[in-house]
LUMVEX-701212 format. One record per residue (C-alpha): x, y, z. Coordinates in Angstrom, 3 decimals, always signed. Layout:
N
REC         px         py         pz
REC          X          Y          Z
...
This chain:
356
REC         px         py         pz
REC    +12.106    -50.613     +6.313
REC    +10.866    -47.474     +5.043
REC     +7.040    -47.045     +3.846
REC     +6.855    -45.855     +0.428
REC     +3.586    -44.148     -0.909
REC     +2.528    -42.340     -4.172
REC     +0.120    -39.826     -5.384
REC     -0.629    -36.084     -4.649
REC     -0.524    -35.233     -0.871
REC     -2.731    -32.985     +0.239
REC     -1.421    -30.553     +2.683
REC     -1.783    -26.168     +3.789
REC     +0.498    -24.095     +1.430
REC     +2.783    -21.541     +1.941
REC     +2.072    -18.184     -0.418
REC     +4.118    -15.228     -1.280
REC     +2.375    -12.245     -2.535
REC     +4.214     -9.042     -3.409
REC     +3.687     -6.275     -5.587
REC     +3.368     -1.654     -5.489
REC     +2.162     -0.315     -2.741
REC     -1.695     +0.122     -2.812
REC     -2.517     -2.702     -5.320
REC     -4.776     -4.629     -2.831
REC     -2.596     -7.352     -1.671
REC     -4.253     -7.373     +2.236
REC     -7.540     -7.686     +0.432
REC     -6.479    -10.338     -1.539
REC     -4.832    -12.170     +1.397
REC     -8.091    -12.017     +3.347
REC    -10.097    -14.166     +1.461
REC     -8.279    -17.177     +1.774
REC    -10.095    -19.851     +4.028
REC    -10.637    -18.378     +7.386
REC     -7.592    -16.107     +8.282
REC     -6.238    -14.458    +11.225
REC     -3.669    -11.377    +10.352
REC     -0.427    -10.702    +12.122
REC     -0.734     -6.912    +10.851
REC     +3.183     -5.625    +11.387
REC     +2.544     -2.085     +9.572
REC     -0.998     -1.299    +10.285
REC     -2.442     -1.550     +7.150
REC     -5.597     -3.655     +7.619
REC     -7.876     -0.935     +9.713
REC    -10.499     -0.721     +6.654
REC    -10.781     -4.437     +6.479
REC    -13.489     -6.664     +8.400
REC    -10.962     -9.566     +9.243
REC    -10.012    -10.878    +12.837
REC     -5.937     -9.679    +13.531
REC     -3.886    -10.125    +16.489
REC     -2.247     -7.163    +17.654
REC     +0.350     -5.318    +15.982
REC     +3.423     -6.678    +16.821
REC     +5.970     -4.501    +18.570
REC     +9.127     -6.774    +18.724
REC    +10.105     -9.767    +17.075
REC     +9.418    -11.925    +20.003
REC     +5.814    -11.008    +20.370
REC     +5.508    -11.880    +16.123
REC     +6.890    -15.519    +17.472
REC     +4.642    -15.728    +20.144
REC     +1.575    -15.049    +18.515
REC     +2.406    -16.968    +15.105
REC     +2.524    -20.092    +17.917
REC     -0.511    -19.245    +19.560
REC     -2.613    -19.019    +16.088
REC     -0.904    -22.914    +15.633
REC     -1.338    -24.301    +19.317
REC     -4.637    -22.695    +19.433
REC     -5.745    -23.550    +16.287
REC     -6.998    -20.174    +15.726
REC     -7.752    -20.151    +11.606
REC     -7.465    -21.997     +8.378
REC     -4.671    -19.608     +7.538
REC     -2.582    -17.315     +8.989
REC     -1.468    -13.759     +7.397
REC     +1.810    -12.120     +7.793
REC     +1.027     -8.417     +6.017
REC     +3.991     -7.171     +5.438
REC     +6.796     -9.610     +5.851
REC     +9.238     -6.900     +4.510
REC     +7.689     -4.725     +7.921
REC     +8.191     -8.050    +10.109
REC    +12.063     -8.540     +8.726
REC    +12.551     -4.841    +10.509
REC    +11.521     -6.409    +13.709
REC    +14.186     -8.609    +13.047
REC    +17.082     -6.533    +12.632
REC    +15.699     -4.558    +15.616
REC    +16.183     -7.495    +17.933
REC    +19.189     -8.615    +16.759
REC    +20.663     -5.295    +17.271
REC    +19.306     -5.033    +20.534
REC    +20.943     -8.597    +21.469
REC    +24.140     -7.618    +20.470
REC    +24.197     -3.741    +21.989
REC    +24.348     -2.293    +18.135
REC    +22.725     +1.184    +16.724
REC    +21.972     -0.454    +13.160
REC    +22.643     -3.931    +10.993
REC    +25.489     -2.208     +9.601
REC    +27.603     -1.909    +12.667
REC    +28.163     -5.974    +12.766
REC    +31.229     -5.094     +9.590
REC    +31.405     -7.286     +6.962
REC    +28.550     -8.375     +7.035
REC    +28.068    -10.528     +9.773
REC    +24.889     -8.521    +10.701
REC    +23.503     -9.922     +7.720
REC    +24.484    -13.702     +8.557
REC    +22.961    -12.906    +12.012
REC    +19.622    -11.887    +10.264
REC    +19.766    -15.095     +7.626
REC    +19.744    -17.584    +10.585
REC    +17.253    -15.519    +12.299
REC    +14.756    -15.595     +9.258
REC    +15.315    -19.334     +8.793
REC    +14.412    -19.981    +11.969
REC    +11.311    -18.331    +11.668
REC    +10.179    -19.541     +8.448
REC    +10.823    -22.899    +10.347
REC     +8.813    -22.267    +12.501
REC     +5.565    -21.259     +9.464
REC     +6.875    -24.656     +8.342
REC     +5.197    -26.243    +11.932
REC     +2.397    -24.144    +11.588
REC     +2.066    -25.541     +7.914
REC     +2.136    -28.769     +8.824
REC     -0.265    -28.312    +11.478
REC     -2.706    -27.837     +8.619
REC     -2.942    -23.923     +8.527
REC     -1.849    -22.304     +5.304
REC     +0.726    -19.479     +5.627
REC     +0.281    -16.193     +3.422
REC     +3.057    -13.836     +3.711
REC     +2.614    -10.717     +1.559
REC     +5.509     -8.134     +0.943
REC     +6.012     -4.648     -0.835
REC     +7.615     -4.803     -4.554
REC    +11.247     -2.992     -5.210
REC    +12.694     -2.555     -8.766
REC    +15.966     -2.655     -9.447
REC    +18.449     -2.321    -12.359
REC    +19.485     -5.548    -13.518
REC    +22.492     -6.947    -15.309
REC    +22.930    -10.671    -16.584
REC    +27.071    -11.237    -16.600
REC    +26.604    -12.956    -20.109
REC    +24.175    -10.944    -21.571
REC    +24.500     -6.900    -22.966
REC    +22.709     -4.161    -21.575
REC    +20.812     -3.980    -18.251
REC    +17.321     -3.796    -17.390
REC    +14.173     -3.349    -14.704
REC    +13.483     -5.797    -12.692
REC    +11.413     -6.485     -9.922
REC    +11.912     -8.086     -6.320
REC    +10.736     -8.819     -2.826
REC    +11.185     -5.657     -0.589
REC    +13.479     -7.181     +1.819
REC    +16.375     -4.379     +2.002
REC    +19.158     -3.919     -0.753
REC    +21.602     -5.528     +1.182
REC    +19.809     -8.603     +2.634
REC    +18.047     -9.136     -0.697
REC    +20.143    -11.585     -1.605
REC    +20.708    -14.004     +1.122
REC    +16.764    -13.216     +2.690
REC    +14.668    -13.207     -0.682
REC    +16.138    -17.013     -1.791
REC    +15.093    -18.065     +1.633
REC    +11.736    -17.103     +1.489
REC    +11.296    -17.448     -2.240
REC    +12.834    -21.580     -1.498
REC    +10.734    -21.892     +1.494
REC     +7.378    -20.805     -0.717
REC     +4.637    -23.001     -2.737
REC     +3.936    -20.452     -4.641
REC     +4.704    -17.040     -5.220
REC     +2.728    -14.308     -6.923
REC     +4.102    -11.006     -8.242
REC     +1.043     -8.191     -8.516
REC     +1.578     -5.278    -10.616
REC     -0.531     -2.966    -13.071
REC     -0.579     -4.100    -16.040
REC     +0.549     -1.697    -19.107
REC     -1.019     -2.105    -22.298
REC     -0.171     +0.233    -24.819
REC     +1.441     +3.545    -24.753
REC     -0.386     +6.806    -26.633
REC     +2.350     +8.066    -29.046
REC     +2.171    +11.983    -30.397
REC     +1.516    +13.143    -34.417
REC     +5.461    +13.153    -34.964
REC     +5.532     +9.084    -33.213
REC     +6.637     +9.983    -29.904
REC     +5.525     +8.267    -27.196
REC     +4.000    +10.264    -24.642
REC     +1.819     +8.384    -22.232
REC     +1.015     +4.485    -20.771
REC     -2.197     +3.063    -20.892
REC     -4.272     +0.953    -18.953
REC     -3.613     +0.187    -15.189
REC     -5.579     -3.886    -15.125
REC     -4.466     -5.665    -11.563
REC     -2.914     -8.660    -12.884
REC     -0.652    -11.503    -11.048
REC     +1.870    -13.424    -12.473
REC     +2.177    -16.592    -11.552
REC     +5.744    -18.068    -13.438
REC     +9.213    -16.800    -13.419
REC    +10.009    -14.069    -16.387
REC    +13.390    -11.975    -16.374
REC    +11.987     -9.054    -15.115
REC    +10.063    -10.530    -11.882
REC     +9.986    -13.742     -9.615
REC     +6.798    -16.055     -9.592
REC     +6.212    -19.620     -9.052
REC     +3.537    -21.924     -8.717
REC     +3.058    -25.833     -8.673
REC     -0.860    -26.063     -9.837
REC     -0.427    -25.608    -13.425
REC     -1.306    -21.669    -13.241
REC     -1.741    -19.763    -16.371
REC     +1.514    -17.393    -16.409
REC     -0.640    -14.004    -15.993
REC     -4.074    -13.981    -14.323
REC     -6.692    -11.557    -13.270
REC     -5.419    -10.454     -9.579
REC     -8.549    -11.916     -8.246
REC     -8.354    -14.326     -5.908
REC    -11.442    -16.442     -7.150
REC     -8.446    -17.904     -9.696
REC     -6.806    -19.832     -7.105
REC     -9.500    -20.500     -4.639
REC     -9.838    -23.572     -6.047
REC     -6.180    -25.139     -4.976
REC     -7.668    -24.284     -1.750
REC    -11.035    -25.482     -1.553
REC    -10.126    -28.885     +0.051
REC     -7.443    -27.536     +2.367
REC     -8.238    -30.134     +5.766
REC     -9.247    -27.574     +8.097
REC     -7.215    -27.195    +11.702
REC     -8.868    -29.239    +14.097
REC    -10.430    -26.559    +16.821
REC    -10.012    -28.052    +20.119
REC    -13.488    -29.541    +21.887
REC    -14.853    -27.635    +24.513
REC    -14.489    -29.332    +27.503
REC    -17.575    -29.047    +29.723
REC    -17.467    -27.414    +33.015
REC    -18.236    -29.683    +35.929
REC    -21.653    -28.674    +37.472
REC    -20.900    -27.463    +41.060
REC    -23.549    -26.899    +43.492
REC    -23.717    -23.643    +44.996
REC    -24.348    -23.410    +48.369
REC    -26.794    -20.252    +50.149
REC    -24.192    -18.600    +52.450
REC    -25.913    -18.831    +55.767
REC    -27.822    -16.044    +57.660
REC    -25.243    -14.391    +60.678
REC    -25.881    -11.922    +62.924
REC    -24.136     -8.468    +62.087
REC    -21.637     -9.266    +64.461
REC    -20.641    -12.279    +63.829
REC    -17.148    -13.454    +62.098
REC    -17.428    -14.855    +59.014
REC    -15.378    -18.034    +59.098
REC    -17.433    -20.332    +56.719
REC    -16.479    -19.284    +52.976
REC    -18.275    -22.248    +51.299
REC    -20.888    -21.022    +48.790
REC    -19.200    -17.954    +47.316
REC    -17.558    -18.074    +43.949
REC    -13.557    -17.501    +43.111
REC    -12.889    -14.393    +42.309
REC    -10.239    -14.185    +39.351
REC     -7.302    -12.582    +39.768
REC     -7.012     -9.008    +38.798
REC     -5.407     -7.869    +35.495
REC     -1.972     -7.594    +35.316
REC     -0.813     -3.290    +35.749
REC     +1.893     -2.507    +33.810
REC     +3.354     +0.829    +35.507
REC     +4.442     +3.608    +33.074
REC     +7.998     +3.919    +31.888
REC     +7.526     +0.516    +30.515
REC     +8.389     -0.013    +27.169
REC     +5.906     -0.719    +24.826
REC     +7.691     -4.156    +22.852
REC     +8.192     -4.950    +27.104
REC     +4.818     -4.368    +28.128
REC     +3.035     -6.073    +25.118
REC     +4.977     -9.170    +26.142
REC     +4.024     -8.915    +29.835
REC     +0.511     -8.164    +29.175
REC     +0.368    -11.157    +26.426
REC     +1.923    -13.533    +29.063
REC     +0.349    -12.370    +32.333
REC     +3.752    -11.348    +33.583
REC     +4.045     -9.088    +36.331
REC     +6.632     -6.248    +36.789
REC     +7.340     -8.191    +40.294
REC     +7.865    -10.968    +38.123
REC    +10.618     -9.840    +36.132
REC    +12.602     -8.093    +38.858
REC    +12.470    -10.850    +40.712
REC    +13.831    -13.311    +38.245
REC    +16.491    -10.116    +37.373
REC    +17.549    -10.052    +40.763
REC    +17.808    -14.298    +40.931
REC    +20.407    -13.352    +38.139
REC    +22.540    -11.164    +40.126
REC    +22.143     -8.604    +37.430
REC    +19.736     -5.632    +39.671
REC    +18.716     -5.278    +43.166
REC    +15.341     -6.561    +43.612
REC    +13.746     -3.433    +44.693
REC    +15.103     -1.856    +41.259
REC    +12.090     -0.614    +39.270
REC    +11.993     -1.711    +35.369
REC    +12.101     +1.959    +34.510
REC    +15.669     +2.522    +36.299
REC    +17.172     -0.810    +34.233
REC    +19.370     +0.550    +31.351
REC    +17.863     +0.490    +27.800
REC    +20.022     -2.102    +26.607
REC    +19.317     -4.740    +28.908
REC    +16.137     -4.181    +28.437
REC    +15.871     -4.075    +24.904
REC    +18.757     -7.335    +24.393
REC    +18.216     -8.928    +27.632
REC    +14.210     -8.707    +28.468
REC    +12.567     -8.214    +24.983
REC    +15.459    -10.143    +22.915
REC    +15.750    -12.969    +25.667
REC    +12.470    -13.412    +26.712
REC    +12.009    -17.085    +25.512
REC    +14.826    -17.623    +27.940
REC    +13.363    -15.546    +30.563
REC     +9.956    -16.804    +30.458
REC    +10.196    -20.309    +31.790
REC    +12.213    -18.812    +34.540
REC     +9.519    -17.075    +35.588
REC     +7.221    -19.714    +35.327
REC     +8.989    -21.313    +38.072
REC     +8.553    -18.635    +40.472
REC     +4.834    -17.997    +39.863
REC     +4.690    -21.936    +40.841
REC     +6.490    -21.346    +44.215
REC     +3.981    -20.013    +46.763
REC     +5.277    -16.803    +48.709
């Protein structure tokens, strides 16, 4: 027997906001409750928010979208830009399969590697949803012409940024996958005509968002939102006001340990008794230089050692232990380190539990 209920459900939303380049979108996406940014372009350096590093492959944007949900790191978590973050995307899918660009793939299967790819992923904003962290993704704007089969004439119309050929297989996705989505733009009022009723120049230049679909952008929203709306965010904080926060995890107290005085020896004297001093934690992990940067992010991130790798490389029959990362060939690096490293890593786990 299945439980039925009734009434609104309160739960973290998922938000789209796209628009021009420049119109304040990061801004607006930082005062939702508590963020944390995943910055993939570098675009938040003037803004007082917290941000995780900047992403350098599209493993280390997975990694770090689960630690802001297993952590429970924020009230909401950024994505600025996703249209940035899709490039990551292609990147390592072109790494896994040894190709220079989507295109090479041929009739499109590049782009069907890319659409399961990108579903994955927003499954995985769909966990950190329901963990009770809301999920802002913003994106750039891109006009293009339109034409309606049934309909004369064409027209301007504007989209999410997500490539001209993946457009329409990413864009649904994300626009599906969405609670709302908000299109930015400036708003023209009136245009200045001449003395002989020529029109000559546009005015105004308001920030407004649009909140419903029209023919020449995409919008949604579930709340009841007026169609067009100051681009201000104080005209949705509301919806978001009684958002359940993420539970933070309890700090657990550290067990009070009495410290023993070392005793007093003579000069000469072996130490043998050890009691009384303090661990000392383990150095940081060196990452020597050759190293990729998408590589080393990853085994800085995960304490992984260079040792590490080569050793779980060389369990695999693929390099000679004493093979340095910098001598492995750039596409097994880039398709079978960076691109595989969810494989890789529990692998290496296991060694770092064996004792040498």
């Amino acid at each position: 027997m299945y439980e039925i209920t009734s009434g609104v459900v309160s739960s973290a939303q998922k938000v789209v906001i796209y628009g021009p380049e420049g119109i304040g979108k990061s801004t607006f996406a930082a005062q939702f409750p508590d963020p944390v940014f995943i910055d993939t372009e570098g675009s938040t350096k003037k803004l007082n928010i917290r941000r995780f590093p900047k992403p350098t492959s599209w493993e280390m944007l997975k990694n770090e979208v689960k630690e802001a949900m297993n952590g429970r790191l924020c009230k909401t978590l950024v994505i600025d830009t996703f249209d940035w973050a899709e490039q990551l995307c292609i990147e390592a899918i072109c790494s896994a399969h040894q190709k220079k660009g989507i295109e090479d793939f041929g009739y499109g299967n590049g782009y069907v590697y890319e659409k399961e790819e990108i579903g994955k992923f927003l499954n995985l904003l769909q966990e950190v949803v329901d963990s009770g962290i809301n999920v802002v993704l913003t994106a750039h704007a891109q006009m293009r012409k339109f034409e309606q089969p049934d309909e004369l004439g064409a027209y301007d119309r504007w989209e999410l940024k997500l490539g001209k050929k993946t457009s329409s297989q990413i864009s649904p996705l994300v626009k599906e996958w969405a609670d709302m989505v908000l299109f930015a733009n400036y708003k023209t009022y009136a245009v200045a005509v001449d003395k002989d009723g020529k029109k000559f120049k546009a005015q105004g230049g308001d920030r407004v968002m649009y909140t419903t679909h029209h023919p020449c952008w995409d919008a949604k929203n579930r709340d009841g939102l007026s169609p067009e709306m100051p681009f201000e965010y104080s005209g949705i904080a509301h919806l978001f006001a009684y958002t359940q926060p993420a539970e933070m995890p309890k700090p657990v107290p550290a067990p009070t340990v009495q410290t023993a005085q070392p005793a007093t020896r003579k000069s000469d004297e072996p130490l043998t008794d050890l009691s009384g001093f303090e661990d000392v934690a383990p150095p940081p992990i060196v990452i020597p230089e050759g190293i990729p940067k998408a590589l080393a992010d990853l085994m800085r991130a995960n304490n992984v050692s260079e040792s590490d790798i080569r050793l779980v490389v060389s369990q695999r029959n693929y390099f000679p232990y004493d093979t340095p990362i910098t001598n492995y060939p750039d596409d097994f690096v880039q398709g079978c380190l960076i691109g595989a490293w969810e494989q890789m890593l529990p692998l290496i786990r296991e060694n770092q539990k064996v004792p040498f």
